[in-house]
MIDREN-533861 format. One record per residue: residue in one letter; z, x, y of N, C-alpha, C in turn; residue number from 0. Coordinates in steps of 0.001 Angstrom, whole numbers, always signed. Example, Ala and Ser with C-alpha at 12.3 -4.5 7.8 and 13.67 -1.06 7.14 Angstrom:
("A", (+7800, +13190, -5690), (+7800, +12300, -4500), (+7800, +13200, -3300), 0);
("S", (+7080, +12850, -2250), (+7140, +13670, -1060), (+7870, +12900, +30), 1);
***
This chain:
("X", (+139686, -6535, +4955), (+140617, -7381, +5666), (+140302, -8827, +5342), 0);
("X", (+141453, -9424, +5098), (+141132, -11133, +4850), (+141518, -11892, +5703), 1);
("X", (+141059, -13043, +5911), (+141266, -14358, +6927), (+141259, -15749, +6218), 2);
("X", (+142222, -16307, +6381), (+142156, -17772, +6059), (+142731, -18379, +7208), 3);
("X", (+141981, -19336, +7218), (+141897, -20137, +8351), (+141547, -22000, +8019), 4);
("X", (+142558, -22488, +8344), (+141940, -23725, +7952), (+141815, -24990, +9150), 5);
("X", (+141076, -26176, +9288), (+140626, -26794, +10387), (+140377, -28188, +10392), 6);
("X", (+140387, -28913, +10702), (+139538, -30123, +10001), (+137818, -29683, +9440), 7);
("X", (+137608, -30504, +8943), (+136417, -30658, +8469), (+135094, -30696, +9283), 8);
("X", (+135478, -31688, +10237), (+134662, -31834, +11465), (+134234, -31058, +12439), 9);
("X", (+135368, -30226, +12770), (+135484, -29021, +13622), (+134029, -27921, +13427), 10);
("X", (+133881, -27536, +14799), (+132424, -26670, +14873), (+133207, -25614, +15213), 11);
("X", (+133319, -23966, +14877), (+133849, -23006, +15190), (+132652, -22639, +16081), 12);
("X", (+133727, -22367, +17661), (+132722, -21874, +18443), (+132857, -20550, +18973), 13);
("X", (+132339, -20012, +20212), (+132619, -18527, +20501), (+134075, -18025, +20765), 14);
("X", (+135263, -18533, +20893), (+136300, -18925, +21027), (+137297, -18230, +19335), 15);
("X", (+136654, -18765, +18246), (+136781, -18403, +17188), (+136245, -17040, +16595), 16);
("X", (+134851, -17409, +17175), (+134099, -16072, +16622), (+134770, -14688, +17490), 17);
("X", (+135166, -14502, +18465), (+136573, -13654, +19690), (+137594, -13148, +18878), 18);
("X", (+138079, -14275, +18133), (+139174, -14171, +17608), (+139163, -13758, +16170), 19);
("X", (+137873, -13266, +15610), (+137668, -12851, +13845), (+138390, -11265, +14306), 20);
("X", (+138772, -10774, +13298), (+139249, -9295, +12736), (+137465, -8710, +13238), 21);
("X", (+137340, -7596, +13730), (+135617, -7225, +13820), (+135595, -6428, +12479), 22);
("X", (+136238, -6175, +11376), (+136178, -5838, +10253), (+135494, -6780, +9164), 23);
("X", (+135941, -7874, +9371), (+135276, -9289, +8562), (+134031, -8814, +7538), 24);
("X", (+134062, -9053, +6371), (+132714, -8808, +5904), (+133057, -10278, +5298), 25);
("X", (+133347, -11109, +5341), (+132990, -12571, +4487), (+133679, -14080, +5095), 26);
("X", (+132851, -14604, +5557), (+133562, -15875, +6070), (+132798, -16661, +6015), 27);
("X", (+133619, -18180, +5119), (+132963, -19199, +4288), (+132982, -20479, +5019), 28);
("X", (+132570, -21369, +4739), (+133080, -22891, +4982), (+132673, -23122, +6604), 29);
("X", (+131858, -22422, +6911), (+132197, -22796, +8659), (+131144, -23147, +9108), 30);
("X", (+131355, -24141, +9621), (+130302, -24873, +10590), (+129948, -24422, +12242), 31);
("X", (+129206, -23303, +12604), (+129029, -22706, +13946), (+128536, -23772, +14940), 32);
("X", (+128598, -24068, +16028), (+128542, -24837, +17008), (+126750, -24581, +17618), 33);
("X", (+126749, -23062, +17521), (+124927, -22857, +18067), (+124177, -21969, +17557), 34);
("X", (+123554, -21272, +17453), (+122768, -20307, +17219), (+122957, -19344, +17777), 35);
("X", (+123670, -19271, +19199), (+124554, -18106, +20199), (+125491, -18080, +19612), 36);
("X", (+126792, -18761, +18788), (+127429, -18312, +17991), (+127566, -17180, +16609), 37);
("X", (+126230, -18215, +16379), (+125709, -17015, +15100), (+125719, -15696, +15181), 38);
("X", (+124714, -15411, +16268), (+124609, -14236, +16904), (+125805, -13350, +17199), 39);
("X", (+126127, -13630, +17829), (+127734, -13127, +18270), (+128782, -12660, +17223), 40);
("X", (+128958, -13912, +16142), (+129609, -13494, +14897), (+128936, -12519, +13982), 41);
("X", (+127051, -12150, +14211), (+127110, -11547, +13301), (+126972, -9854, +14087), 42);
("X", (+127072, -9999, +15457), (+126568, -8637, +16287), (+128429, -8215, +16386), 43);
("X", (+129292, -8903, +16110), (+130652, -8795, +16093), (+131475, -8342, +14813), 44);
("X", (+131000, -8342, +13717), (+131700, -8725, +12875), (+130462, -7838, +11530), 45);
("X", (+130469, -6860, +10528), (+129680, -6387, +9802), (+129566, -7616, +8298), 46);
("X", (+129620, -8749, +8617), (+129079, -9728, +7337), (+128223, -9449, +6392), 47);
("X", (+128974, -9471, +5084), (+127517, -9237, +3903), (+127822, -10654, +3262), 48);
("X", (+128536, -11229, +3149), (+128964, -13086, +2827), (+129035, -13949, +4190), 49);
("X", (+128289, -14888, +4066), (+128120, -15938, +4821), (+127862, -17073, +4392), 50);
("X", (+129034, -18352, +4574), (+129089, -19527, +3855), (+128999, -20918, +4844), 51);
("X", (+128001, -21785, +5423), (+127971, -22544, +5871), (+128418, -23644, +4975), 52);
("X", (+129273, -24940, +5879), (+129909, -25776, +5575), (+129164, -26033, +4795), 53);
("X", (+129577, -27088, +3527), (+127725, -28157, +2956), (+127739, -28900, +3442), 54);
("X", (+128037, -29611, +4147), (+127998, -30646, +4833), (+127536, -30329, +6347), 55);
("X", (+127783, -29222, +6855), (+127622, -28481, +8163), (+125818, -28997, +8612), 56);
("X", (+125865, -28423, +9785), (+124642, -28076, +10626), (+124158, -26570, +10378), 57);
("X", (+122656, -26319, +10843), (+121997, -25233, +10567), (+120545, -25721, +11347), 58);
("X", (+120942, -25213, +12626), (+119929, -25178, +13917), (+118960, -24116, +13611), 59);
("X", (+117674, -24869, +14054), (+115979, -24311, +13551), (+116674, -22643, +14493), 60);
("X", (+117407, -22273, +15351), (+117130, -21912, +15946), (+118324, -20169, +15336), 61);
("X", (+118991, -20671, +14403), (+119669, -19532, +13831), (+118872, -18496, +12573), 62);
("X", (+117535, -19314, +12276), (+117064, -18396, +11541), (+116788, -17086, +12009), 63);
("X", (+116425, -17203, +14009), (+115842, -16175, +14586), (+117433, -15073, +15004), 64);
("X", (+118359, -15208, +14875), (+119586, -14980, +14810), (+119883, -14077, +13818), 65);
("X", (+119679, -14933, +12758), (+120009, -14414, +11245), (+118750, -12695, +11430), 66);
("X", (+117657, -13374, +11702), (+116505, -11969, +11345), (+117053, -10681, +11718), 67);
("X", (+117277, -10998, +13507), (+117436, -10184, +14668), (+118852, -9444, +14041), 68);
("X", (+119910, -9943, +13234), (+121364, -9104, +12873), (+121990, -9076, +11371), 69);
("X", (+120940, -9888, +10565), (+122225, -10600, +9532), (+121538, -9175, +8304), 70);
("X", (+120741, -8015, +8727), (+120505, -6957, +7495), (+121426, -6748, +6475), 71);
("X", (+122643, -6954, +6691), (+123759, -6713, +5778), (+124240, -7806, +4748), 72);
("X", (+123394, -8878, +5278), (+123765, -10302, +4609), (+123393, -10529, +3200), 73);
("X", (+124669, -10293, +2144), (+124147, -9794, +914), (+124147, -11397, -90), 74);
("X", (+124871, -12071, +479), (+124738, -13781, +70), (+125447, -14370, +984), 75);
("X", (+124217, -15879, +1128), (+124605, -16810, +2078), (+124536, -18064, +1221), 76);
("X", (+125539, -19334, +1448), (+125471, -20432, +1275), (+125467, -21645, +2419), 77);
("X", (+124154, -22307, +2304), (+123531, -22979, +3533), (+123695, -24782, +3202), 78);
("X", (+123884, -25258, +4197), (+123900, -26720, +4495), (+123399, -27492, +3406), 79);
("X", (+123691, -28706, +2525), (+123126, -28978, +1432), (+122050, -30135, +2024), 80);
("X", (+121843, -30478, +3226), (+120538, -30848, +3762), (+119551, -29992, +4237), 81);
("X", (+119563, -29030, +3922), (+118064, -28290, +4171), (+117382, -28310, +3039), 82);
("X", (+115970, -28387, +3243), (+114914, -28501, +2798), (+114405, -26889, +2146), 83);
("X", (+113725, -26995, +699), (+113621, -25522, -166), (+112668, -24387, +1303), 84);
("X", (+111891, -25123, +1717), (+111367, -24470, +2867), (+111737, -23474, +3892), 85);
("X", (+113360, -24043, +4580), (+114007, -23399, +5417), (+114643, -22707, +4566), 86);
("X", (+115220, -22838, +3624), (+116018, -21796, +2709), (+114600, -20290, +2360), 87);
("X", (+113776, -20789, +2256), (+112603, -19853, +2254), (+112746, -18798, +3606), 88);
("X", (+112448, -19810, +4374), (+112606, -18805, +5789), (+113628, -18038, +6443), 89);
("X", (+114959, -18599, +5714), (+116007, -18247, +5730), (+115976, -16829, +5012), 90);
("X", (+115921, -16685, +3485), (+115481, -15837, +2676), (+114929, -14778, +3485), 91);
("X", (+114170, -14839, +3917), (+113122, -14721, +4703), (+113444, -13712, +5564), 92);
("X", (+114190, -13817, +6779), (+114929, -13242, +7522), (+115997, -12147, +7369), 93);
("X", (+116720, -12376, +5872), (+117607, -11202, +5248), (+117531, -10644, +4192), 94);
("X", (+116480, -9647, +4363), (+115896, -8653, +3552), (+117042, -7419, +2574), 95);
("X", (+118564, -7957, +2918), (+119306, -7469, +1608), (+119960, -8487, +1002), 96);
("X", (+119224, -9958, +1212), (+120004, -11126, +685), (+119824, -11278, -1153), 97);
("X", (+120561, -10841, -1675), (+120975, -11032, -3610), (+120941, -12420, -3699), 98);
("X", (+122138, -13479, -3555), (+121627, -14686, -3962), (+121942, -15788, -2893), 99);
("X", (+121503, -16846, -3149), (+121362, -17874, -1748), (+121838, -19203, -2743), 100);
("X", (+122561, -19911, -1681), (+123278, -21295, -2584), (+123197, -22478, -1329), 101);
("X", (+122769, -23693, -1629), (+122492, -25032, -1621), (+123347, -25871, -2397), 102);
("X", (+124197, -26515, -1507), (+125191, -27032, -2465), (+124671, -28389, -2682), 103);
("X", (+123299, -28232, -3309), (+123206, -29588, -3778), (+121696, -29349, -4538), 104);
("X", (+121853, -30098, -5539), (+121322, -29777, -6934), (+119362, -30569, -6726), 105);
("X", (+119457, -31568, -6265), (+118069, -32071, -5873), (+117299, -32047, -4743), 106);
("X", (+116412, -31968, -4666), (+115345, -31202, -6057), (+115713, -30115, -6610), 107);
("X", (+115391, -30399, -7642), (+115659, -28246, -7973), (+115243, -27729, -7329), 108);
("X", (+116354, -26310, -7270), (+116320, -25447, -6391), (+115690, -24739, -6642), 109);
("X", (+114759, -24042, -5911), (+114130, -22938, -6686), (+112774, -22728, -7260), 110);
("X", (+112037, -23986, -7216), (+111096, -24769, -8019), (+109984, -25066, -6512), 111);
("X", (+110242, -24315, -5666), (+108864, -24860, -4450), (+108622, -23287, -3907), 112);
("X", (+108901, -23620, -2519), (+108784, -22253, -1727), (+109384, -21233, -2484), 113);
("X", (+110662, -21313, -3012), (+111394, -20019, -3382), (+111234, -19171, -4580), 114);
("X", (+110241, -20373, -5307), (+110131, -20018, -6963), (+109600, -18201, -7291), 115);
("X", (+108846, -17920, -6565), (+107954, -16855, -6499), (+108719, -15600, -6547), 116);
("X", (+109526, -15627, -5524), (+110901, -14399, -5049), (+111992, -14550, -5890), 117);
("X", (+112568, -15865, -6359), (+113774, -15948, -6481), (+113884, -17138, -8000), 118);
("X", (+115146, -16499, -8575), (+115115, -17446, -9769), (+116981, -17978, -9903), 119);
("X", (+116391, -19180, -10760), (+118086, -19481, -10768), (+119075, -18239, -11172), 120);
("X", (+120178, -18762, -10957), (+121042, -17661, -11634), (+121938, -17875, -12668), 121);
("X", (+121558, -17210, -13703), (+122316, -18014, -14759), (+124022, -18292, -14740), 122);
("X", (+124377, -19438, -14904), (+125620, -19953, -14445), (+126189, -20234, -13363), 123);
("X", (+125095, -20745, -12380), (+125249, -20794, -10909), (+125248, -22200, -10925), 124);
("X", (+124925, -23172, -12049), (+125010, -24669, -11688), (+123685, -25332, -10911), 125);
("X", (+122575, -24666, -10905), (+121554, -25221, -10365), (+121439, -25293, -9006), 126);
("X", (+122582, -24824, -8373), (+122347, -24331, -6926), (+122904, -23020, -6645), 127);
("X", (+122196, -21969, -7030), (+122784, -20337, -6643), (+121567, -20383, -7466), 128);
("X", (+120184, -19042, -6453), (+119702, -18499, -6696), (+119625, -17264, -6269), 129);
("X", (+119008, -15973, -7457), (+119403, -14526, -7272), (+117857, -13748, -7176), 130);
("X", (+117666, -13303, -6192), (+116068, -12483, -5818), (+115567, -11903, -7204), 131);
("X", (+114357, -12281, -7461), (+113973, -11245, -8980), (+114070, -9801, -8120), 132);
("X", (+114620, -9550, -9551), (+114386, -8317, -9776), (+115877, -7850, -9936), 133);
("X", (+116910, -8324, -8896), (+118357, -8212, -8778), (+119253, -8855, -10377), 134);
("X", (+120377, -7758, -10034), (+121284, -7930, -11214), (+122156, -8491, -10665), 135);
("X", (+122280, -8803, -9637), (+123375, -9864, -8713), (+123993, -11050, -9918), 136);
("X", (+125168, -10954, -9836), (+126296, -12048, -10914), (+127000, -12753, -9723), 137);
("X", (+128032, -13925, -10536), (+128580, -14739, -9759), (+130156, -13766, -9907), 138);
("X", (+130745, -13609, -8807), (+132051, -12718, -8652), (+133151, -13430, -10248), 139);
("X", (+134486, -12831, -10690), (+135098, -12674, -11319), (+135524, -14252, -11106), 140);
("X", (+135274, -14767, -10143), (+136444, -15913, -9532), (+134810, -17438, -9908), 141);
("X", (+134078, -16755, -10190), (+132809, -17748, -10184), (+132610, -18318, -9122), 142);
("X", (+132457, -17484, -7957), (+132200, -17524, -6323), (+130657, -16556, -6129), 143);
("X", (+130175, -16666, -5082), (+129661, -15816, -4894), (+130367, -14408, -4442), 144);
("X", (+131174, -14340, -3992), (+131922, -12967, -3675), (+133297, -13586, -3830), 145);
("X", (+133906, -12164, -4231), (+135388, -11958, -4436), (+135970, -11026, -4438), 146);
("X", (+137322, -10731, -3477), (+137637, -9048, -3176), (+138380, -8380, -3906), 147);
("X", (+138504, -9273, -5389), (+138521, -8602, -6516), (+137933, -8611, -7632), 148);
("X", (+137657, -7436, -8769), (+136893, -8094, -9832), (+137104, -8448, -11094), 149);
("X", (+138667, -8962, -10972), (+139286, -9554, -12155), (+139529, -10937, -12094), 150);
("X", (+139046, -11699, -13556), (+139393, -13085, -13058), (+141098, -13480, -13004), 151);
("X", (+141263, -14612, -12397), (+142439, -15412, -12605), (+143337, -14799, -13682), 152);
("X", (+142989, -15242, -14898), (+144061, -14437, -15965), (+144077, -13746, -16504), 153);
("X", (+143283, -12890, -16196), (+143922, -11440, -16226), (+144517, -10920, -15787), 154);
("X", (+144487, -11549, -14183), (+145211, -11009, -12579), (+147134, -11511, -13247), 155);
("X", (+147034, -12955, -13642), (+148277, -13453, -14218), (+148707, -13018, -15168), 156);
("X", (+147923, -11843, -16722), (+148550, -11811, -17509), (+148792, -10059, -17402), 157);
("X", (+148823, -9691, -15883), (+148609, -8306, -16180), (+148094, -6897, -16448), 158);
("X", (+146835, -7405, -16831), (+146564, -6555, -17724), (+145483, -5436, -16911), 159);
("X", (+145664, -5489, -15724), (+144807, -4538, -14770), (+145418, -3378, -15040), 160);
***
């Protein structure tokens, strides 16, 4: 099932929103949650294996314990481009079927502190998308992390599925 939804920029989706998801949802991007009780809720509501925080968004010390306690299914997340390689560690950390993790922002390299050990760039990810060693995890057809199809653009336009 798909959802698009669009908002200002500013806007914090709160429990109000998270009520109102399809409880089918496995992927919802761009959103900036209001608390860490949100988190929760969206992810004890909703079976998520994609999870995309704003880059610009917030990411409260207090959703990592959130993420541990529900997010098992969380197969890639993209997190706030002000966090530090550390919390993305602990983040990591917490979702033990997480394939690759994205930082939308390129300095320091990513990948190169806490995370280096577990996790390596991914080739063609642009220096912010990293994929757990060992995983064959790719960037979707659409050069996203997920996509609910697996043909790109023109092929989809020229047919040829």
């Amino acid at each position: 099932m798909g959802l698009r939804a669009t908002f200002s920029p500013r806007a914090k989706a709160g429990w109000e929103f998270v009520e109102a998801l399809p409880t089918g949802l496995i992927a919802l991007g761009f959103v900036d949650l209001e608390s860490p009780e949100t988190l929760a809720r969206l992810l004890e509501r909703c079976p998520l294996e994609h999870l995309w925080f704003n880059s610009s968004g917030q990411f409260y010390a207090d959703m990592r314990a959130a993420l541990s306690e529900r997010a098992a299914r969380l197969r890639t997340i993209a997190l706030p481009g002000a966090l530090k390689e550390v919390r993305l560690a602990e983040v990591a950390a917490a979702c033990p079927a997480l394939e690759l993790l994205c930082r939308m922002r390129s300095q320091p390299e990513l990948g190169s502190l806490e995370l280096a050990e577990d996790w390596e760039p991914l080739p063609g990810g642009g220096g912010v998308v990293l994929r757990r060693r060992g995983s064959t995890a790719t960037l979707a057809a659409n050069g996203a992390l997920w996509a609910p199809y697996d043909r790109n653009v023109a092929e989809l336009e020229a047919g040829t599925i």
